[in-house]
N, C-alpha and C positions, 0 to 999 in steps of 0.2 A: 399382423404377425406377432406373435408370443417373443415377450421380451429374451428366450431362452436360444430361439431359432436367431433371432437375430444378432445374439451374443456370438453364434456357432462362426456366422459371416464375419463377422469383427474381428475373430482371431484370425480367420483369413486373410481378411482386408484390414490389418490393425491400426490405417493410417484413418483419421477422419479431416473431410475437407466441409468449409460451409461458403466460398467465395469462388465462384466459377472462374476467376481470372487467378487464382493459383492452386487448381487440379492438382493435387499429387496423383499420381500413377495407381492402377488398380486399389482408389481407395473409395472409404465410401461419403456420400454426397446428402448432409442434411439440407431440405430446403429448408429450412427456418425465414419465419416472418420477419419482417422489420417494420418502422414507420410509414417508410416511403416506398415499399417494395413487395414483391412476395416471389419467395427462390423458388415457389413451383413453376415459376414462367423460364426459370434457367435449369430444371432437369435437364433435358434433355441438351443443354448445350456442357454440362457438367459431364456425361455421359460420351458427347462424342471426343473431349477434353482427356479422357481417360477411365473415369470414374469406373469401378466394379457398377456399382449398385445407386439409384436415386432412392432415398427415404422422403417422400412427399406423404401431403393430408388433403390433397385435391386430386380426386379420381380421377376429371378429366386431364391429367397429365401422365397416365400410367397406357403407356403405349405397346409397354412390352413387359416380362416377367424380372426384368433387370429396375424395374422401377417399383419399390415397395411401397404399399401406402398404407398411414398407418391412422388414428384418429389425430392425433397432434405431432407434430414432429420436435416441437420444443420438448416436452412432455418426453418422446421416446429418448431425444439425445439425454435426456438427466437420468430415465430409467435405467439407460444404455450404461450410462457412468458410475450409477449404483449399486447394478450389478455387478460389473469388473471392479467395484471396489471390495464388493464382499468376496472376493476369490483370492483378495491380494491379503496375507499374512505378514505384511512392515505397519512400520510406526507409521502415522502420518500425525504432523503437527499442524494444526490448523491454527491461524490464526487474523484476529480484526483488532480496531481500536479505531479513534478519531483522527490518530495524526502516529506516524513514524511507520505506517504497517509494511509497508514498500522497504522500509531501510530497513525495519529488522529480519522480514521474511531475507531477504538479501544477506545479512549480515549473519543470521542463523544458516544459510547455504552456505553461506563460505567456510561458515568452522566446521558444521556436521562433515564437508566434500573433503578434509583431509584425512579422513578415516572411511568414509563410507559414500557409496554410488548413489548421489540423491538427487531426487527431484522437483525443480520449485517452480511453484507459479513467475510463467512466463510475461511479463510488460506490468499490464495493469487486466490481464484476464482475470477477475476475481468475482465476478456476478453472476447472473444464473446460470450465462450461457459459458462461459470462462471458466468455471471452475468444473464441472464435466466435463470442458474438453481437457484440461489439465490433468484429473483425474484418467481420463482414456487415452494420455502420451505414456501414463506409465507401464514399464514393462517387465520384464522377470528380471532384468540385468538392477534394476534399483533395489535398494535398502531399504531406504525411507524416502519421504515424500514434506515436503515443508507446503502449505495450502492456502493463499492468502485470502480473506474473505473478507468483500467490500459492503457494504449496505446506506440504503439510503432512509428504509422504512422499516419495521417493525415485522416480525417473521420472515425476515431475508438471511439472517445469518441459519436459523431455524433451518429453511430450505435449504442451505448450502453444506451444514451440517449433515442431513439427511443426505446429503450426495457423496460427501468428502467422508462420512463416517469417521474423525477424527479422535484418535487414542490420545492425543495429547495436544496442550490448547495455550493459547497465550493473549490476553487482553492487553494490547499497548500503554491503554489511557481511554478514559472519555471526556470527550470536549464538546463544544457549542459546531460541529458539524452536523452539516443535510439537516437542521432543526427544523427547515419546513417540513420535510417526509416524515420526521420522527416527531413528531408535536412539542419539541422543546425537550431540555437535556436531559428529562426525567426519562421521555422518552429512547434516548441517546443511550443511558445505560439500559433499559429492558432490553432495548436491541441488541444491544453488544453482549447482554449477559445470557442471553439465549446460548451462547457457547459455551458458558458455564454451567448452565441448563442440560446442555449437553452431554457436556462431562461426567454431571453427576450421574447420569442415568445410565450411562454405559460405564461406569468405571474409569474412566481416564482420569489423567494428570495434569492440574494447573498451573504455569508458572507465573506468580503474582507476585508483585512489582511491591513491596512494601512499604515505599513512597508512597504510593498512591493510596488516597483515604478512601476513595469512592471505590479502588477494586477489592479493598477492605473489604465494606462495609458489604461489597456485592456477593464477595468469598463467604463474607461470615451470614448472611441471609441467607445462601442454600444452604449452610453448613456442607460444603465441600469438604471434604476429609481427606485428599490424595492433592495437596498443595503443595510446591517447593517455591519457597518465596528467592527474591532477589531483592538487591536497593544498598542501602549506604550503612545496615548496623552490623560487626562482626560478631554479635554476641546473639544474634537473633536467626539472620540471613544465611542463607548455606551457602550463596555466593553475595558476598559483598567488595565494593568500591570506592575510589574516590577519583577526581579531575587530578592530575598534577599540573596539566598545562592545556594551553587552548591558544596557539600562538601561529597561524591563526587554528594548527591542528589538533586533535584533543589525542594530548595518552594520555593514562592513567594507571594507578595504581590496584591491583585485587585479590583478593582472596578465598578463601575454602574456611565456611566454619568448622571452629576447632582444629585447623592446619595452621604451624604458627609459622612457615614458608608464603610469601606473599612472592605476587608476580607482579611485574610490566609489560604496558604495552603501548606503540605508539600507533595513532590510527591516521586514516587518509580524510578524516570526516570532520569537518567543524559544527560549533555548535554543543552547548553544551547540553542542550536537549537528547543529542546522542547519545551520553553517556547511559540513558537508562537501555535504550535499544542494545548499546555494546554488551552490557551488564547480561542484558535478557540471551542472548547469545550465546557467552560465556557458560550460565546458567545451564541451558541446553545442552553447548556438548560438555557440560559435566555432567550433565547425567547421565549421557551416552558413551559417556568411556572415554573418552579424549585426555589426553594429557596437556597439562598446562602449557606444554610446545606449540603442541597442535592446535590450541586454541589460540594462542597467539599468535599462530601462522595465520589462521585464519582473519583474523579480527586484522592484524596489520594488511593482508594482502587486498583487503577488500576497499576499492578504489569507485566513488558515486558515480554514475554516469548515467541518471536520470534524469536531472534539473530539481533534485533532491539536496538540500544543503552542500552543493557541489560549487567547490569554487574555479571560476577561470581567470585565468592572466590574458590581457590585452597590453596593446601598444601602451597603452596611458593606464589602464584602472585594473585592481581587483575587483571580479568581480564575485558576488554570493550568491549563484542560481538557484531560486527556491522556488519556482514556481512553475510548478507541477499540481500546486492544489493551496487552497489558501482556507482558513477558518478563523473567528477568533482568537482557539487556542494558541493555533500554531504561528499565528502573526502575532501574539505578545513575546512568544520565547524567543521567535526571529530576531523581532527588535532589540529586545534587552542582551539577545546574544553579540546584535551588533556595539552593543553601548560599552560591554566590556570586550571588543578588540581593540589592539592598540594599533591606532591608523590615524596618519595628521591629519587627515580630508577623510569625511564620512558624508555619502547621500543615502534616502532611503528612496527607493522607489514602491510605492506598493498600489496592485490594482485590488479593482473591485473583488469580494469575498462573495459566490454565488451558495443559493439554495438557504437563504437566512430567514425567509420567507416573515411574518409579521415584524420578526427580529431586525430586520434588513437597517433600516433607520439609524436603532441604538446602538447598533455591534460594531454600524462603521463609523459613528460619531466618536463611540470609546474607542476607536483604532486609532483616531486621527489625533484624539489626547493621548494617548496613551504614545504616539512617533511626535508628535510635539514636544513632548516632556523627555525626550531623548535628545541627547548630547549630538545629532548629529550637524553639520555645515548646510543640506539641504537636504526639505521633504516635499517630497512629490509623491502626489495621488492619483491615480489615473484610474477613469469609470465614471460613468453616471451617478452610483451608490454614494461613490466618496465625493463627488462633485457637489450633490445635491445638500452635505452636509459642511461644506467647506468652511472656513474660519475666517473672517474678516482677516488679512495681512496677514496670516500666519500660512505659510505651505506655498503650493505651487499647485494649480488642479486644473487637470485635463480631462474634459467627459469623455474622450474616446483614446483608444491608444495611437490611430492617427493620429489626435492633433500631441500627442507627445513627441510620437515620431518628427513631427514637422518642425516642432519648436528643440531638439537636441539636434536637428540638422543646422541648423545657424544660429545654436549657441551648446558645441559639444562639452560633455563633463570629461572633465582630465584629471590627473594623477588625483585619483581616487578610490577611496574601499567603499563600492554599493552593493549594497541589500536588492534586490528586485524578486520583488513577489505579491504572487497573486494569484487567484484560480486560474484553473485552466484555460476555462474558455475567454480569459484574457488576451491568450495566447503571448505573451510578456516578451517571449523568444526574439515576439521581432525587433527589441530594442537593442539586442546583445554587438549587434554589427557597427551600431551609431557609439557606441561605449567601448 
């Protein structure tokens, strides 16, 4: 079926489902591939679930004219997304980095949504298959569209660009994440810069972090020319800042260059690494018209609830939930964020860092100096990575998060501020209950 005809259904059916155990009602049904699976064996149970239409790439599943088939179905759902993206007339801000992309895509929602009906990438949907469907929730009732893009390898933001078609773009940072996908950090910025790549070719808008040397040097290698920088100088920056406080929540101080009226704001967010993501925000909805109120409504009401620099209170400890994803980068700004909180009792907990690939060895030896050389009471490292590198008497090191779990069962940490973090598939979470 011609991606045109199939667009005709979609406005019919605007809902799209891809998980046969939550059918929305007359929508339509991508089988898409997986590792372990293949959803043409669930057409037809998507179909009797509700489903309008099955969009499969296996004939012998097309039993009836309600079952589409088409050569790929990954392939259609991105066509699918590409085209309802060229019919939609709003902003969409696209954006990647190596660490913060979650808190700012977040953080830009909340300021844009005090002025305008937007839409932003939903969890951690931000890959091939996530950002098409992100892309296909939008509807006529939005404004604009905020578009997080994830990558692990080299022509992934490329593609995702190509779907999200992004007027306006935002690089976080690049750091020593996915260095095995990417062949090493040199790698890491090509990748990321593809969205800059981007920009230039269609006309859109950069917002670049003036801190940052490497999104520099990346701005000034395409010679981008549609740049609105942010960061810490008021003589340079069109929106610049500074910390006033980090106790343990970060406000801050900012401003409008050439506006001799400065603002406050206090936020829900620790970590001083925030401050650039708050900044990148701010930046945003000034460009979009927001009044300094309004951005500050936003920036204060926006509250973490991902396991993103999110702190929790327990019976006995503070705790600093960070892991949600772990790299070198963002575990050195972690720790030295913990070094400057004031807290009489300080533990770290950090798991293993995935996808370091040749790097794996040196990146978690430099972590392990690098939470050593911190002021905290106790450091604990949990994973095989950090095991296999442990320090004669210095730390505490568990190869698995089991045998962590087993050893704070009969000897728990009390009145304390810990750090825990580490990649995902750590799963860190399950220590939260024993603390």
């Amino acid at each position: 079926m011609v991606i045109e005809k199939l667009y005709e259904l979609y406005l019919q059916h605007p809902t799209i489902s891809t998980d046969t155990r939550k059918i929305a009602p007359s929508s339509l049904f991508f089988a898409l591939k997986g590792d372990k699976f293949d959803a043409n064996t669930f057409a037809q149970q998507a179909i009797e679930a509700g489903a309008a239409y099955a969009i499969i790439d296996n004939a012998a599943y097309r039993i009836s004219e309600r079952y589409i088939l088409v050569d790929d179905v990954l392939e259609t759902l991105q066509d699918l997304a590409r085209y309802h993206r060229k019919q939609l007339q709003i902003p969409v801000i696209g954006l990647t980095g190596s660490n913060g992309k979650t808190t700012s895509k977040e953080l830009i929602n909340a300021v844009l949504s005090q002025k305008f009906t937007t839409l932003a990438t939903q969890g951690n949907l931000n890959n091939h298959i996530g950002v098409p469907l992100t892309i296909l929730t939008i509807n006529a009732s939005h404004q604009m569209a905020v578009i997080e893009m994830g990558a692990n390898h080299q022509k992934e933001i490329d593609l995702l660009c190509s779907i999200s078609q992004p007027t306006h773009g935002l690089i976080t940072n690049v750091g020593k994440a996915h260095l095995e996908g990417f062949g090493g950090i040199e790698g890491v910025k090509k990748g990321k810069g593809e969205l800059y790549d981007h920009l230039k070719a269609h006309e859109g808008i950069a917002f670049v972090n003036s801190n940052i040397t490497d999104l520099l040097k990346m701005q000034q290698d395409r010679d981008l020319q549609k740049v609105i920088h942010y960061g810490r100088d008021k003589q340079k920056d069109t929106i610049y800042g500074q910390l006033t406080g980090n106790a343990p929540f970060l406000s801050l101080r900012w401003g409008i260059k050439d506006v001799p009226e400065e603002h406050s704001v206090a936020s829900q967010l620790t970590g001083e690494y925030n401050l650039d993501n708050i900044l990148a925000a701010i930046c945003i909805g000034h460009h979009f018209g927001l009044t300094p109120d309004q951005i500050n409504a936003g920036v204060a009401g926006y509250q973490p609830r991902n396991n993103r620099s999110q702190i929790t209170k327990t019976a006995t400890n503070t705790l600093i939930c960070d892991y949600y994803n772990a790299n070198p980068s963002s575990m050195v700004v972690a720790i030295d964020n913990l070094n400057k909180m004031a807290a009489e009792h300080k533990v770290l907990i950090l798991g293993d860092m995935f996808e370091m690939g040749e790097e794996a060895a040196a990146e978690h030896e430099a972590i392990i100096k690098a939470a050593l050389a911190a002021p905290a009471d106790e450091h604990i490292f949990v994973g095989n990575e950090f095991y296999q590198q442990k320090q004669d008497q210095q730390g505490t090191y568990y190869r698995t998060a089991e045998e962590a779990i087993a050893a704070m069962q009969s000897r728990p940490i009390t009145n304390s501020t810990i750090l825990i973090k580490g990649s995902r598939g750590m799963a860190l979470e399950r220590l939260v209950s024993l603390l």
